[in-house]
C-alpha positions as CSV (number, residue, x, y, z in Angstrom):
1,X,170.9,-34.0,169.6
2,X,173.1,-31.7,171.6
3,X,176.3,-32.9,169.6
4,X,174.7,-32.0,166.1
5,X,173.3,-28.8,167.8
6,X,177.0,-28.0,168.8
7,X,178.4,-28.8,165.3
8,X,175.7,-26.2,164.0
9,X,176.5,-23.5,166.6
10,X,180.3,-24.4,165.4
11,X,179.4,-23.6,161.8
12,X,177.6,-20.7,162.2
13,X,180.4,-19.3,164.1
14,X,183.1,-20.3,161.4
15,X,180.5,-18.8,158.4
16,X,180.0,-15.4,161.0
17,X,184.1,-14.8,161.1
18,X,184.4,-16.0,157.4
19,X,181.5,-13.1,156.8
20,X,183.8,-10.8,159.2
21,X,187.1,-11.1,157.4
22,X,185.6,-10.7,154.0
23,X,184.5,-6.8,155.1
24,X,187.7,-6.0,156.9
25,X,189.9,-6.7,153.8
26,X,187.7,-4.8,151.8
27,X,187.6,-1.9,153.3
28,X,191.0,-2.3,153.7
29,X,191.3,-2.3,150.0
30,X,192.5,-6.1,150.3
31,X,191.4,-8.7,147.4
32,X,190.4,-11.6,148.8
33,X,191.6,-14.9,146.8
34,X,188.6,-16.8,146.5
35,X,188.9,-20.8,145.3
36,X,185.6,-21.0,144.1
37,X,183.3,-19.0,141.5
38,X,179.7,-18.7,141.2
39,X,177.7,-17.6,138.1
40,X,175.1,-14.6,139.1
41,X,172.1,-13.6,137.1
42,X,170.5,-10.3,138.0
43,X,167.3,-9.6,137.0
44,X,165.8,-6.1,136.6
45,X,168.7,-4.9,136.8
46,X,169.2,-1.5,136.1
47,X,172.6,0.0,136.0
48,X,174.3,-3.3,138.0
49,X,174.1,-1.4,141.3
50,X,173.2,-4.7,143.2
51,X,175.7,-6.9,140.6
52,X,178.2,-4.8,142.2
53,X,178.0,-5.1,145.5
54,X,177.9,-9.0,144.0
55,X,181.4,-9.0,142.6
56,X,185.2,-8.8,143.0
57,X,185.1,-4.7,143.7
58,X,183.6,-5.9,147.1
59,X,185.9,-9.2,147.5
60,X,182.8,-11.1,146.5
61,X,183.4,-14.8,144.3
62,X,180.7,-14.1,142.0
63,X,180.4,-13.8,138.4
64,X,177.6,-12.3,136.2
65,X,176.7,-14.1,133.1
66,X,172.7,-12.5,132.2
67,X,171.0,-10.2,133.1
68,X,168.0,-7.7,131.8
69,X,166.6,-4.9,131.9
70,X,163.3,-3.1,130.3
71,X,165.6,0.2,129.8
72,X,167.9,-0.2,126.6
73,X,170.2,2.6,128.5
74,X,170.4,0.7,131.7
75,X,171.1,-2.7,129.3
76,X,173.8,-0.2,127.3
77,X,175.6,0.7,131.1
78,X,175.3,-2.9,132.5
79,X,177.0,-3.9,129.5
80,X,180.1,-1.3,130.0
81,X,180.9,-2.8,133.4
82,X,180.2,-6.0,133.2
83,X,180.2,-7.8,129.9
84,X,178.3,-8.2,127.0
85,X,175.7,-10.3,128.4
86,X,172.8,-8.1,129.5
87,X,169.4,-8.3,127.0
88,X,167.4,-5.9,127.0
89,X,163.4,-6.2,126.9
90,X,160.2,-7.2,129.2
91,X,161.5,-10.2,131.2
92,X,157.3,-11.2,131.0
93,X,157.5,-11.3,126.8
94,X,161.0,-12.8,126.9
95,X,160.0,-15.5,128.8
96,X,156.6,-16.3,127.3
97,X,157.8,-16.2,123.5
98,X,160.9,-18.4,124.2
99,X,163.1,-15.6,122.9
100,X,166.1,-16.6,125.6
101,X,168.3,-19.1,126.7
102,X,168.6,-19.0,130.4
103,X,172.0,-19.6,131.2
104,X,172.9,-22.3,134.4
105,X,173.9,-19.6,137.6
106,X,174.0,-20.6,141.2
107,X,172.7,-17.3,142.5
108,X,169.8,-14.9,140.8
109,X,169.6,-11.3,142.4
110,X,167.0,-8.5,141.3
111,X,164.5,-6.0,142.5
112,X,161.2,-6.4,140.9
113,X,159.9,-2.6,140.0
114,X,158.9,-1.7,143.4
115,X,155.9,0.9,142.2
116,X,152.8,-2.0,142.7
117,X,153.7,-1.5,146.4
118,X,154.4,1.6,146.5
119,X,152.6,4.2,149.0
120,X,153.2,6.8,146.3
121,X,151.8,4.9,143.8
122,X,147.7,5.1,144.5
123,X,146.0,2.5,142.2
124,X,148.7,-0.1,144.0
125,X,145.6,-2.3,144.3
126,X,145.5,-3.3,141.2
127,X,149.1,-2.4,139.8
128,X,150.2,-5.0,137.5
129,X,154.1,-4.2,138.6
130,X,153.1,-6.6,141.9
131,X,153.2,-9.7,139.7
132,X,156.9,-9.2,138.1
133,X,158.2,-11.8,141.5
134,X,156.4,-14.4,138.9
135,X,159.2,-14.8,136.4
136,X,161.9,-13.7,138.5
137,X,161.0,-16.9,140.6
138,X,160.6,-18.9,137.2
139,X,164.1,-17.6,136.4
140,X,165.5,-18.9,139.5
141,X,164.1,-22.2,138.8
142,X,165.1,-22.0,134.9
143,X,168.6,-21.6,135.5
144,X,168.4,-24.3,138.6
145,X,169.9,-21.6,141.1
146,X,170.2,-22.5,145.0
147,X,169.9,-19.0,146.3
148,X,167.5,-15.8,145.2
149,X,168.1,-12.5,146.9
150,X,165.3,-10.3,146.1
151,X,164.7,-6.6,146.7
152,X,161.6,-4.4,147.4
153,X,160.3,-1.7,149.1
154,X,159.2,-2.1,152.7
155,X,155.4,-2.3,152.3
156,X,156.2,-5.4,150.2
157,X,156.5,-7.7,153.7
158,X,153.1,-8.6,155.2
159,X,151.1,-8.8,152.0
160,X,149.0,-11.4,149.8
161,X,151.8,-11.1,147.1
162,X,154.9,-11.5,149.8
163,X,152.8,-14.7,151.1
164,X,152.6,-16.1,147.6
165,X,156.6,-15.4,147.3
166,X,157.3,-17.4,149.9
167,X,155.2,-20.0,149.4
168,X,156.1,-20.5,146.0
169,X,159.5,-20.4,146.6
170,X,159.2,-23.1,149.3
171,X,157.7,-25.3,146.7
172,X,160.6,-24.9,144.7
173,X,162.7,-26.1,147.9
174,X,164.1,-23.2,149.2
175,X,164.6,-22.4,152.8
176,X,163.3,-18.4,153.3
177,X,163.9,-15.5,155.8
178,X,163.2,-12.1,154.9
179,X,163.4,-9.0,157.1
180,X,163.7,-4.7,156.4
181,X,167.4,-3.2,156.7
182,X,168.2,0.5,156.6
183,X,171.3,1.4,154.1
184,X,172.2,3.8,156.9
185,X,173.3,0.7,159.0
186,X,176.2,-0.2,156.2
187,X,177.6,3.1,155.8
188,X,174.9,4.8,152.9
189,X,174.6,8.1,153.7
190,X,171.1,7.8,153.6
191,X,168.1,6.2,155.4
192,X,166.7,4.0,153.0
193,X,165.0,1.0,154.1
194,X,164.2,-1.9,151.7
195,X,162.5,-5.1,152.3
196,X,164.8,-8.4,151.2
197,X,163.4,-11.9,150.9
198,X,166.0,-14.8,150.3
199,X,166.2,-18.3,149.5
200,X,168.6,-21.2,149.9
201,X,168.2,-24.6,148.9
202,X,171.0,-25.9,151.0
203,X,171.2,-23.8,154.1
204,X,169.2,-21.5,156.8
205,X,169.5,-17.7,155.4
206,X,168.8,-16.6,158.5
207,X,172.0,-17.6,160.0
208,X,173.8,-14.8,158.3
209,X,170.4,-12.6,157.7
210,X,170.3,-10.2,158.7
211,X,173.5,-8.7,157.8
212,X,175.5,-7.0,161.3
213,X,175.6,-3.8,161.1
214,X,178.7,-1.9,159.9
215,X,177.4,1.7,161.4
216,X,175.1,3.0,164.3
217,X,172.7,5.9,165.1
218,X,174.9,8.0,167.2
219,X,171.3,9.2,168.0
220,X,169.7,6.0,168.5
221,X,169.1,3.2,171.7
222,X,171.1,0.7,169.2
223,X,174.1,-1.1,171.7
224,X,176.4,-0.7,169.3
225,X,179.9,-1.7,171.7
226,X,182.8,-3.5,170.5
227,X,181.6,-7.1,170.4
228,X,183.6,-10.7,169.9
229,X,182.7,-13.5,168.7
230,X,180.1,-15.6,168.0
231,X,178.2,-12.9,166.7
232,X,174.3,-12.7,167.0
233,X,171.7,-11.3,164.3
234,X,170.8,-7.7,163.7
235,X,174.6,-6.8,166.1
236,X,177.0,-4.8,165.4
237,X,180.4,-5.5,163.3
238,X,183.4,-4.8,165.4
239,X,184.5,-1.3,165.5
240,X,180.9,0.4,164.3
241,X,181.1,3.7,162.7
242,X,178.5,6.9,163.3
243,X,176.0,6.8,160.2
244,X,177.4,8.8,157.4
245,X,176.1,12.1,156.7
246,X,175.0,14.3,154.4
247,X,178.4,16.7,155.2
248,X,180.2,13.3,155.3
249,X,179.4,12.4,151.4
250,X,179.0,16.1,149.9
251,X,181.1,18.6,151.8
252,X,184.5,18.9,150.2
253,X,182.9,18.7,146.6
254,X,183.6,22.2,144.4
255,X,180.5,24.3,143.6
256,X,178.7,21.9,140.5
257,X,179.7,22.9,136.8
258,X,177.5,22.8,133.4
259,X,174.5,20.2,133.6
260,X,175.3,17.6,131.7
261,X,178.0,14.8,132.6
262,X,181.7,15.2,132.0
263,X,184.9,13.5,131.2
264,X,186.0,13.2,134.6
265,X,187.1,10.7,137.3
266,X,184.6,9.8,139.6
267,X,182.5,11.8,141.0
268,X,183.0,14.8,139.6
269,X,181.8,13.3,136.4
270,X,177.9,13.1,137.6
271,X,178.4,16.1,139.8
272,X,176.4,18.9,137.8
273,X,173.3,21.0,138.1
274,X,170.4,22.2,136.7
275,X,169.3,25.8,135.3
276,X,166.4,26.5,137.3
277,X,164.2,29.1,136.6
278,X,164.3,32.5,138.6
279,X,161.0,31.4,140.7
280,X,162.4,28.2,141.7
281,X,165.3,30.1,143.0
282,X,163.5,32.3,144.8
283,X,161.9,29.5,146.3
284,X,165.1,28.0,147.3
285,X,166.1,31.5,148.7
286,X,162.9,31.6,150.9
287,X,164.0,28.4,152.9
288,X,167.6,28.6,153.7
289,X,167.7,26.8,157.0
290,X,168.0,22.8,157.2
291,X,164.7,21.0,157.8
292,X,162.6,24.1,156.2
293,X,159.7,22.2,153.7
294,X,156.8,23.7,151.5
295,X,154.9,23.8,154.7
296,X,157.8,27.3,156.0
297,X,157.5,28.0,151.7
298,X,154.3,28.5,152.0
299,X,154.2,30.5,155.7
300,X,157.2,32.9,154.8
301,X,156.2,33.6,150.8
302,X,152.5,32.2,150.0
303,X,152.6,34.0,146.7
304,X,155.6,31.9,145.7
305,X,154.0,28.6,146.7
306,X,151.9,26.5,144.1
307,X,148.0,26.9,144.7
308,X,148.2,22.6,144.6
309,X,150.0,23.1,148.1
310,X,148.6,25.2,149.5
311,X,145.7,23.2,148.5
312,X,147.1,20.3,150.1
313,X,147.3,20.8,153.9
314,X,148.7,17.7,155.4
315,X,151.1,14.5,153.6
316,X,154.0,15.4,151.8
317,X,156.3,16.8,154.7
318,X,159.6,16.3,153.1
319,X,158.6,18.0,149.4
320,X,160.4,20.8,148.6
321,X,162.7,19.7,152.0
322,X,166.3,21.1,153.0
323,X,168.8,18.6,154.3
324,X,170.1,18.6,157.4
325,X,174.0,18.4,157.3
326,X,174.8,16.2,160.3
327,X,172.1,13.6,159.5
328,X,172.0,11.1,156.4
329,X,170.2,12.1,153.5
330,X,166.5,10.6,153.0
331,X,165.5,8.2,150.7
332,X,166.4,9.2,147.3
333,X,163.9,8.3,144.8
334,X,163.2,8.8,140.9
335,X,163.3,12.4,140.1
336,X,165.4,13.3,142.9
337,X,166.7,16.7,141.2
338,X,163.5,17.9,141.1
339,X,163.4,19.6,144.8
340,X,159.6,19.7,144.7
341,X,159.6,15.7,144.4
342,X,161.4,15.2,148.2
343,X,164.1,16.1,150.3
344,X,166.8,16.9,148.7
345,X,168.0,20.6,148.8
346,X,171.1,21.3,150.5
């Protein structure tokens, strides 16, 4: 018993150094000459945001061959950047009517829309949005995958729906572990914190979930010191950096131009504005200090705040919010150029 317990601890160590060397080299700008290939299916996919992080732009071995999306634009953009293999429609109507071959794939990634758990959304109790983990897991058995990473928001973890996940996944013979991470923690200039369930057929997630962390709160208890191997969970990567900030990802950009996209190399391409109206810059002249929200709107100029505020006297803290430089950015959610939505004046 000790021997085989050794041999694990021996594995675990070689898989935690294997994990290591992959993220030095690529953010070192090194490829990484993979033997082996794996076929990748993200589901839900949006733009490919999580297929990237999947493939060879982050030294990963993995190789997408379908994927969908309910948004034809998303399907259209997926398409661009990874290959001609994204179908557009309702994953639920797809799979019912037979309309798709599943291709085989080792690995199936996705984020099932995240709005039945939402604490924004308010008739979550009966949102039929909780149930899309249904086909995503009949995907995964479909194309006879051995792992699923799946994405949510936080308030996913703990419920009815997140028991039925995992025990319908252990049915299937998958080994789970789930847990929260913040983006913050791997260098995302923002504090975003998503729940992530995964399976594997073959192995213990949790040896390598979750991830160490690639950046510390500067501001935090977090012992983030320069550590050697074997690594433990939830650590630090060697050489942690200070979370990025909002001056760290925006500072040295020009002053935006025109509101529409551009021709341009990344990221001055998306970097463009809006044409607010001369009350919503008045607004925005009435709070000029970081951390200022509707709350100081409505103290300093209550004729330029919307009655529905001042209605509303507690909840919604960070609406109509200013940044704050030296911190990351919060969570940036759907409609994020509109500053009365969250956080996100600068």
């Amino acid at each position: 018993m000790r021997q085989t317990e050794k041999m694990i601890e021996l594995d675990n160590s070689a898989l935690m150094k294997e994990d290591e060397s992959t993220y030095l080299l690529r953010i070192s700008g090194e490829s990484v000459n993979h033997q082996l290939r794996y076929r990748l299916i993200d589901l839900f996919s949006g733009a490919g945001g999580m297929s990237l992080g999947f493939s060879e732009a982050f030294c990963q071995p993995f190789e997408s061959v379908w994927a969908n999306d309910f948004n034809q634009y998303c399907v259209d953009t997926y398409n661009q950047n990874f290959g001609l293999h994204s179908v557009p429609g309702d994953i639920v109507d797809l799979l019912e009517q037979n309309r798709i071959e599943i291709p085989r794939a080792d690995v199936v990634i996705g984020g099932p829309p995240c709005q039945g758990f939402s604490l924004l959304n308010k008739k979550r109790q009966n949102d039929p949005r909780k149930e899309l983990w249904r086909p995503f897991l009949e995907v995964v058995q479909k194309c006879d995958a051995s792992i699923f990473v799946m994405e949510n928001v936080p308030q996913l973890l703990g419920t009815y729906e997140h028991g039925e996940i995992v025990g319908t996944a252990e049915s299937l013979g998958f080994n789970i572990c789930q847990g929260k991470l913040i983006a913050a923690d791997y260098g995302v200039p923002q504090t975003r914190t998503r729940a992530f369930i995964i399976g594997c057929k073959f192995a213990d997630p949790s040896v390598l979930f979750p991830p160490r962390k690639t950046h510390h709160n500067p501001n935090g208890n977090d012992t983030h010191k320069q550590l050697t191997f074997p690594f433990n969970k939830g650590e630090y990567l060697i050489n942690s950096h200070k979370w990025r900030t909002v001056r760290d990802a925006i500072s040295d950009l020009p002053p935006p131009e025109g509101t529409e996209i551009r021709n341009l190399p990344a990221p001055l391409d998306l970097h463009f504005g809006r044409n607010p109206t001369e009350l919503s810059r008045k607004r925005y002249r009435a709070i000029p200090d970081e951390g200022m929200n509707r709350f100081d709107l409505q103290k300093i100029v209550p004729e330029l705040t919307p009655a529905c505020w001042i209605r509303k006297k507690s909840g919604g803290t960070d609406l109509f919010g200013r940044l704050w430089w030296d911190k990351p950015a919060f969570t940036i959610r759907t409609e994020f150029f509109k500053p009365e939505k969250g956080r996100y004046l600068h």
